[in-house]
C-alpha positions in Angstrom: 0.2 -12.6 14.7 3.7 -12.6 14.0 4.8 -12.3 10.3 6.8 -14.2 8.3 10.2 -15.1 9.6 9.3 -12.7 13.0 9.9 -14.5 16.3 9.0 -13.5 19.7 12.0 -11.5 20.2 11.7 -9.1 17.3 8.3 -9.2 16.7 5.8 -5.9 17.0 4.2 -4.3 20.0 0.2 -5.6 18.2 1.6 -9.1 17.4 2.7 -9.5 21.0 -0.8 -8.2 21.9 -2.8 -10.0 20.3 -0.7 -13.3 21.1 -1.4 -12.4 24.7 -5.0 -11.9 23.7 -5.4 -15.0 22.3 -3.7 -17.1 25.1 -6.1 -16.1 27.7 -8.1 -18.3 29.6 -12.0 -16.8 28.3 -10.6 -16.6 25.0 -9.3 -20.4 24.4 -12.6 -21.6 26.0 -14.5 -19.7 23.6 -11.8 -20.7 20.4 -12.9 -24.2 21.9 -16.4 -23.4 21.5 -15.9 -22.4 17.9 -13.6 -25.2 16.9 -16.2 -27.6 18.7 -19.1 -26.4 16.1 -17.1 -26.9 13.4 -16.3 -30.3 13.5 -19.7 -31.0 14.5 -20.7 -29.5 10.8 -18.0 -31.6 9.4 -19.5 -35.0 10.7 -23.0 -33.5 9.8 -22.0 -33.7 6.3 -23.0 -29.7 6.1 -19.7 -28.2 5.0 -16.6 -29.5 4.1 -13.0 -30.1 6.2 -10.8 -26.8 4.6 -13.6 -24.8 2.9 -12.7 -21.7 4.0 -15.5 -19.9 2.6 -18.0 -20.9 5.4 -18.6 -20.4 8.6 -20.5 -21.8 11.3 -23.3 -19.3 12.3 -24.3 -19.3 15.9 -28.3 -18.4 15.4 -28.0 -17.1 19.0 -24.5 -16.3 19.7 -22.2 -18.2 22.1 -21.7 -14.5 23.5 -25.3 -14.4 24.7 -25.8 -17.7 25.5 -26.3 -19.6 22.9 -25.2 -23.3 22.3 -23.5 -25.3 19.7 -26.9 -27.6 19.5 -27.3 -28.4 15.3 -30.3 -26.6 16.3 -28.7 -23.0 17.0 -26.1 -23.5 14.0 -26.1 -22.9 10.1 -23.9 -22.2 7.6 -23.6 -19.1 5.9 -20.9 -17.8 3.8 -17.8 -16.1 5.8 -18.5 -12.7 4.4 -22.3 -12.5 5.4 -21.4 -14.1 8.7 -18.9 -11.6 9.7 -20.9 -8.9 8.3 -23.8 -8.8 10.4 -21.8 -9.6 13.4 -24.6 -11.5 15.7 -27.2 -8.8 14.9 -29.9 -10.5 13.2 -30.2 -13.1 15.7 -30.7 -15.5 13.5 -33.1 -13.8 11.2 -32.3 -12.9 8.2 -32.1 -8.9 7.7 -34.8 -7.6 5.4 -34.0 -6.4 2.2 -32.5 -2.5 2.2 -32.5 -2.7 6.0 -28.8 -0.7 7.1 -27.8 -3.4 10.3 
């Protein structure tokens, strides 16, 4: 995104990307999606408003069909939920295992 005091005019050939990126039809629905789950956790009680240290964890991602149902969501710190990247499906990796 554009950096501190950039506007559209001057700003960089990756932050014009990835502002056209992000304003694409697919990509707000699934922003939506995300934003949706969130506040869902919120009312839940299960994380708090501004703790940016969590994340919601689709157990079955929204990419492969999965739902924001309290059911298919958990919260897992941001680093371990980036990390694996939807690969453990909602397992948790064994111990040692390279995923």
């Amino acid at each position: 995104m554009a950096k501190k005091g950039e506007t559209k005019a001057n700003a960089s050939k990756r932050s014009k990307q990835q502002r056209a990126y992000n304003s694409k039809p697919e990509q707000k629905r699934k922003r939506a999606q995300r934003n949706k789950a969130r506040r869902q956790a919120i009312k839940d009680g299960r994380v708090k408003k501004g703790d940016s240290t969590k994340d919601i964890d689709h157990k079955k991602p929204l990419r492969s069909g999965g739902s924001n149902a309290k059911s298919n969501t958990r919260v897992r710190s941001r680093s371990a939920n980036r990390a694996d990247n939807g690969k453990t499906g909602g397992r948790k990796p064994k111990r040692g295992s390279k995923k």
